[in-house]
N, C-alpha and C positions, 0 to 999 in steps of 0.2 A: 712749490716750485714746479711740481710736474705740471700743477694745473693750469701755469701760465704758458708752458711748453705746448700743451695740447690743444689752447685756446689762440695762441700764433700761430701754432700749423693750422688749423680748422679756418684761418680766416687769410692765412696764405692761398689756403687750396680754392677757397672760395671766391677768391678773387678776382681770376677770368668770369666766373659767370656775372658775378654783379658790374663788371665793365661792359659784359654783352648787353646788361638787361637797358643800359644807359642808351641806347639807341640803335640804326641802320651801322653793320659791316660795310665796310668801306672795303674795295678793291679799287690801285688808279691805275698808272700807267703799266703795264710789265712787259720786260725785255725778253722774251721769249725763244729760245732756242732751239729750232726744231731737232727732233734725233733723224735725220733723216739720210739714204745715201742720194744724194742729189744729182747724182753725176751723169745719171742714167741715158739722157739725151743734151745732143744741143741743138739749140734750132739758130735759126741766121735770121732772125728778123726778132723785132721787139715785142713784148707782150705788154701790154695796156688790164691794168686791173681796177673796174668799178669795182666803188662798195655803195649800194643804193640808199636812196634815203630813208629807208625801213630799217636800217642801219644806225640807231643813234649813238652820240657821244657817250652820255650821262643819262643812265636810267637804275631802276630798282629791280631785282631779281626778287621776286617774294618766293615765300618760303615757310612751311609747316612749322618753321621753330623760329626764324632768328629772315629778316629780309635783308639781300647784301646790296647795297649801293657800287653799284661800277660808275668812276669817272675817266677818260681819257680812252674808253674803248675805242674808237674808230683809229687812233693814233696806236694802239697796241696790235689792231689787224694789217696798216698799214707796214706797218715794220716787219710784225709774223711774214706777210704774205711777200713780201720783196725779198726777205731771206730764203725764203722754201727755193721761189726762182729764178734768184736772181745765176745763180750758177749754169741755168739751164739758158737761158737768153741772153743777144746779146744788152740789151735793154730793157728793164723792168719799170714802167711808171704806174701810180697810182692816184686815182682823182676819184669826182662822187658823179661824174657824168663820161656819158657813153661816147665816143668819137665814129664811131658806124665806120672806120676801116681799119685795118691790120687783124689781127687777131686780139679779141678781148675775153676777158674773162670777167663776167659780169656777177656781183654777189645779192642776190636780192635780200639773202636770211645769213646771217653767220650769228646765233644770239646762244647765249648760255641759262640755262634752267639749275634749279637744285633736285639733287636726290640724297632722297632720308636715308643716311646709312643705319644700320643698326646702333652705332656710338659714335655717330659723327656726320657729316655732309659732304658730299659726292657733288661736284658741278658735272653739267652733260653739256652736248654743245649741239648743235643744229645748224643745218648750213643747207641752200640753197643756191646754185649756181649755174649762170651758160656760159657756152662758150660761144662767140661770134667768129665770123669770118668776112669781114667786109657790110657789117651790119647784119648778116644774115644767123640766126640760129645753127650751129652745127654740132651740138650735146649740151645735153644736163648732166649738172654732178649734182649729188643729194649724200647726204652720210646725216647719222644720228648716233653720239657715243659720248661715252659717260669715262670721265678721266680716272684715276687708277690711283688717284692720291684722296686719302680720307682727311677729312679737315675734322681735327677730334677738339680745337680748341678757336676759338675766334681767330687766334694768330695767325692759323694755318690756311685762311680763305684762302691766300692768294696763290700759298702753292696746290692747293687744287684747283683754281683757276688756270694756273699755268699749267697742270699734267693735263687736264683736259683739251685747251689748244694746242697741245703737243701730239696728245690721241687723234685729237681732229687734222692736223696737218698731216700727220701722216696717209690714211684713208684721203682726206683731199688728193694730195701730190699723187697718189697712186692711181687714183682713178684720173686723175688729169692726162698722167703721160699713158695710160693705156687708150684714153680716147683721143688725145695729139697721135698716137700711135696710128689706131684706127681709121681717122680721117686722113692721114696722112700729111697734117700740119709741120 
């Protein structure tokens, strides 16, 4: 009797891994809420947000243990980034081409990597970005950060997906309104 007890737990417990070994992690669309105080500024005109074509929808994130499949990424930055500011403008649009006037903010890299945790997997994120004024260059933003949620189980891909673009908007937004600050946008 025990030994049927010990033989269901063992193949309970075993059971996330041999669903992982079945193929690519899958992360799709996610609704992302930034922890952010957004308040800080307003400005009186619209801000225009590319995301480049180095920017894909659907790609593979490889990975020392296990490779995660992202589908729906450009549609999850889209919605991130209009939430971060839509508070702060009066008009937030987002396209994958550049209109050379108002102020834009152009994304050339926003893409996510894995990190080996010790007993789990860490997503990092990566982002490159300018800002325009009339077509013209007027700052780069850059950040690189590794999100804070450990993904100890296949199931938990996606909320370390999600803490990581949480890490990263943060660090974005901040360095956005210190150089809106500094040029005087």
């Amino acid at each position: 009797m025990l030994r049927r007890y010990v033989v269901a737990l063992c193949v309970v417990m075993t059971l996330p891994f041999m669903i992982s070994c079945l193929g690519a992690i899958s992360v799709g669309y996610l609704k992302t809420q930034p922890d952010i105080d957004m308040t800080r500024k307003k400005f009186q005109y619209p801000l225009h947000i590319v995301l480049g074509n180095k920017i894909q929808d659907s790609f593979t994130i490889t990975g020392s243990v296990k490779d995660i499949k992202v589908t729906e990424y450009r549609k999850t930055l889209e919605d991130l980034l209009k939430s971060i500011f839509e508070n702060n403008y009066r008009e937030v649009s987002v396209s994958g081409m550049e209109q050379n006037r108002g102020v834009e903010l152009v994304f050339s890299r926003f893409e996510p990597y894995q990190v080996q945790a010790s007993d789990g997997i860490k997503i990092g994120m990566r982002l490159y970005a300018e800002i325009l004024k009339d077509g013209v260059p007027k700052g780069e933003i850059r950040g690189e950060d590794v999100g804070e949620f450990k993904a100890v189980t296949i199931f938990q891909i996606d909320k370390s997906m999600d803490s990581a673009l949480q890490k990263m908007s943060r660090g974005l937004y901040d360095q956005y309104i210190r150089l809106a600050n500094q040029l005087q946008m």
